[in-house]
C-alpha positions, 0 to 999 in steps of 0.5 A: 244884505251885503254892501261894499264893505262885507264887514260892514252892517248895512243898514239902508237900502241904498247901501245894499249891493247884493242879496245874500240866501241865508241857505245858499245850497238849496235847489230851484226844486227844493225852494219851489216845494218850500214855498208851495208848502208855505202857501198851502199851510197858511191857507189851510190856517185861514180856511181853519180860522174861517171854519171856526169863527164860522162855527161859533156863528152858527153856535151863537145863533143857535144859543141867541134863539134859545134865550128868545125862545124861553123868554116868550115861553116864560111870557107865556106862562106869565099870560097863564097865571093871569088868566088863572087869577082873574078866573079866580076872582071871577069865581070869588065875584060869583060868590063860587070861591070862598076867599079872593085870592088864590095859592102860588101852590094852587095856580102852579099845579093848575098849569103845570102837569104832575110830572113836569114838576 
């Protein structure tokens, strides 16, 4: 920005005069090409940010069903042992088991196959 004094700083709009290009040899061509360069690199970084955040979206909804699925699998496995102690002492009530509780060991090896351990 230049006022009427060039030796001057300019420092409101109002004393502004003319515009002056900080490259003043550069073509209508070379600024077109400039200016189109700088429009498609900052789409480019948007479509790149918005793939990302698309990405851990998908990455999160992934990773949240996950968790969803080993809570209700360990809920299950809950639900399991129950029923295992309750026909324990069911067992015990019919006088078919000798003592009224059962192992950890026994009821983790009545629910759980040898190679799953």
């Amino acid at each position: 920005m230049k006022g009427e004094d060039q030796s001057e700083l300019v420092t409101t709009v109002d004393k502004v005069v003319c515009l002056e290009s900080a490259r003043p040899r550069m073509g209508v061509g070379c600024r077109l090409s400039r200016a189109l360069l700088t429009a498609v690199t900052n789409v480019l970084i948007f479509f790149w940010c918005l793939a990302f955040l698309w990405g851990l979206l998908i990455l999160l909804k992934y990773r949240w069903r996950k968790l969803e699925e080993e809570e209700q699998a360990m809920y299950e496995m809950v639900k399991k042992i129950i029923d295992v102690v309750q026909d324990h002492y069911v067992d015990w009530e019919q006088d078919m088991e000798r003592y009224p509780y059962v192992g950890i060991l026994h009821v983790r090896d009545s629910l759980i196959p040898p190679q799953s351990r």
